[in-house]
N, C-alpha and C positions, 0 to 999 in steps of 0.2 A: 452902914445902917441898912438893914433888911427895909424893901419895898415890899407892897403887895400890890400884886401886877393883877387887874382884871385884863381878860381876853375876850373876844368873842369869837364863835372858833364854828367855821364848816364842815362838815366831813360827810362820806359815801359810805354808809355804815355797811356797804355788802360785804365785805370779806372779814368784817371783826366780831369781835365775841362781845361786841356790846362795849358802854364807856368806860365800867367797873374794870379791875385789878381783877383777873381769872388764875388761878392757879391751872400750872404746865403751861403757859402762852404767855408770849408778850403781844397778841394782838389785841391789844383794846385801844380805845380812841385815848383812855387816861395815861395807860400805858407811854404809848408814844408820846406827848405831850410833855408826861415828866422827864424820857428819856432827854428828850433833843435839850431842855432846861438844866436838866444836871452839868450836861456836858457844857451848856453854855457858861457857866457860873464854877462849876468844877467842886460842886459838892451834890447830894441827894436831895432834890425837889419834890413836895406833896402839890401836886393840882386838885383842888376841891371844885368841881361841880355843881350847877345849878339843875344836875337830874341825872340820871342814871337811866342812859337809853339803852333797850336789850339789845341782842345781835343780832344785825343786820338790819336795824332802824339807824336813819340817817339826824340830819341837822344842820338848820341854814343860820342857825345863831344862840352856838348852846355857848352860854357863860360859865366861865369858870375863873381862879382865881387861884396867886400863888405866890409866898412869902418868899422873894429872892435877893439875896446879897448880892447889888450888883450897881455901878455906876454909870451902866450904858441908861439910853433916853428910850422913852419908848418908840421911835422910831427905830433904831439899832435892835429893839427885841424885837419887834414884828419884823424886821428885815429878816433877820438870825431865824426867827422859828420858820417861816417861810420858804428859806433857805434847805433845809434841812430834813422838815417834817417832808413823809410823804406825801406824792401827788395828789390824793385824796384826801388827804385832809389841809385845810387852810387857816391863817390866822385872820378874820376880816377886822381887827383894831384891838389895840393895846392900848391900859389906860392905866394911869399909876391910881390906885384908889384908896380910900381912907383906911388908916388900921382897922377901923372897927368891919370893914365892908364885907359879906362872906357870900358867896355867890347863892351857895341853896340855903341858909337861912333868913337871908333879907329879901329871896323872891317872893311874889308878891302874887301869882298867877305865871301860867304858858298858855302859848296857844302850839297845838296839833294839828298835822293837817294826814289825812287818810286818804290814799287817789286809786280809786279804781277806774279798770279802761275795759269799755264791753262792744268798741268799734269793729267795724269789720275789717280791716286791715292789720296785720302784725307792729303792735307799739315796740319797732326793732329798736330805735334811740331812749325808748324809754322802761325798756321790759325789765332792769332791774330796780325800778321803783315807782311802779304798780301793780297792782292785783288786780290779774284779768280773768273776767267775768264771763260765763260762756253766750250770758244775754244780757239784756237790758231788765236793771227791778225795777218798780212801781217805787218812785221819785217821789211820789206824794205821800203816798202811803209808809214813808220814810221820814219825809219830811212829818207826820204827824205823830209818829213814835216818837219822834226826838224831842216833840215839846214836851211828854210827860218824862222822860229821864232829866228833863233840865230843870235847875235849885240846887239846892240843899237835901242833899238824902244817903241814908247807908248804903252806899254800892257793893256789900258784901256778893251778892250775886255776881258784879262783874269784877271782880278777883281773883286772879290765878294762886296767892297763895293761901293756903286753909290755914297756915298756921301763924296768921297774922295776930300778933299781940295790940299791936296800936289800933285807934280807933279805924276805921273803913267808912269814916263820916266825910262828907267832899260838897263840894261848890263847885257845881258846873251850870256859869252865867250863859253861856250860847254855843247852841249846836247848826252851823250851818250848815247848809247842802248844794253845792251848785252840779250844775249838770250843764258839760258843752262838749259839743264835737266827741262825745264818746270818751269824755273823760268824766267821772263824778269824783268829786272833792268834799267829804267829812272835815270842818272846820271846828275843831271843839276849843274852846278857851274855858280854865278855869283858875281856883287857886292850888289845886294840886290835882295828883291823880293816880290811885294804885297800881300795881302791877297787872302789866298786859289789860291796866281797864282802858285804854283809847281800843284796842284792838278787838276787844271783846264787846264795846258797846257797836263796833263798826259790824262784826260778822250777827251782831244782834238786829242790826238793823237788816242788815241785807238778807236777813230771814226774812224780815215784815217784806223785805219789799220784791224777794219772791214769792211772797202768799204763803209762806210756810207758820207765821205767828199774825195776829192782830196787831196793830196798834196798841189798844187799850189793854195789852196784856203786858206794855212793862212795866205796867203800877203793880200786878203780882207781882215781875220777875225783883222788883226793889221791896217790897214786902217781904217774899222770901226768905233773902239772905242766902241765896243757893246759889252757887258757882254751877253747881252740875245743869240748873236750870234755863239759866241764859245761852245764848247763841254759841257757834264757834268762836275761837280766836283768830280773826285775819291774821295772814301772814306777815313777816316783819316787814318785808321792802317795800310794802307801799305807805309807811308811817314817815315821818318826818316832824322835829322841832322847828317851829317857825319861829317861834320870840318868846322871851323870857321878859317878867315885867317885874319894875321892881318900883317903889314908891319913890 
């Protein structure tokens, strides 16, 4: 009788092509995942995901989940994947979960975490995931941008794809901001979140908070609906999944 195995699973997203199945490559986080699973079980495994993180975005607790014929426990699978999977990526708990359970449709909210480092010293232990900064932006002036992007609103603006057919309607309950030792940390929790929009609301901010935009203009920039009008897109390595929520 087929299980379906919830995981929760780490990885160092710098040398992959992101979680997705990429045509030419078997580098992806899903990739691997189903491989080491097949071989465990000795047929072909679907890993379903609770997100789809691009390349070279990381994850301290991306959930995912997978229907496998198999009468080991779950401590024998987490041994086994552990075993096998590479060094960068890890299994941190297996859990045998209800048939109905499916990782990306029963979540419920993520939280993101964005780290940029604008210290005077080289981040040598941490330079592949942060985005370093050539100074210090205006923290405040950050921190007050990010109360009007937060609610309920069309983030078409901050969407990398234009040819997005589903809605671009989102719920994002809090954007926090800390700042220490030369590291600032973008904290976004919501219940979902478009493509490249964690990255895009981050290089949007750090406009404001080199004085390159106001504040009070990401009420145009979500009026809009313009991709072309918001900020850059921050680079992938300094993103990361922190948690996945599920009711």
């Amino acid at each position: 009788m087929k299980k379906n195995v919830k995981m929760i699973v780490s990885y160092d997203g710098s040398r992959y092509y992101g979680w997705e199945h990429q045509p030419n490559t078997d580098m992806t986080i899903q990739g691997k995942l189903e491989n080491v699973l097949s071989k465990m079980v000795g047929s072909d495994v679907e890993v379903l995901g609770a997100g789809r993180t691009d390349a070279g975005v990381h994850a301290k607790a991306m959930v995912c989940n997978a229907f496998i014929d198999t009468d080991m426990s779950e401590d024998q699978i987490f041994d086994y994947m552990n075993k096998y999977l590479p060094d960068d990526i890890g299994v941190n708990k297996v859990i045998f979960a209800s048939e109905r359970f499916h990782s990306r449709y029963n979540a419920v909210g993520k939280t993101y975490c964005y780290t940029c480092y604008y210290g005077n010293t080289k981040p040598i232990f941490d330079r592949k995931y942060v985005y370093i900064l050539e100074k210090k932006p205006d923290i405040d002036a950050m921190k007050k941008a990010a109360q009007y992007l937060m609610g309920e609103h069309d983030f078409a603006s901050f969407c990398s794809n234009p040819r997005m057919k589903k809605s671009t309607v989102r719920l994002v309950d809090s954007i926090r901001i800390e700042d220490k030792n030369g590291y600032i940390k973008f904290y976004y929790h919501g219940t979902g979140f478009l493509q490249h929009m964690v990255r895009i609301l981050t290089g949007t901010l750090l406009e404001v908070g080199f004085l390159k935009r106001q504040p009070e203009n990401m009420l145009e920039l979500i009026e809009a609906k313009d991709r072309k009008l918001a900020g850059e897109t921050a680079p992938s390595c300094g993103l990361c999944l922190i948690e996945v929520d599920y009711s």
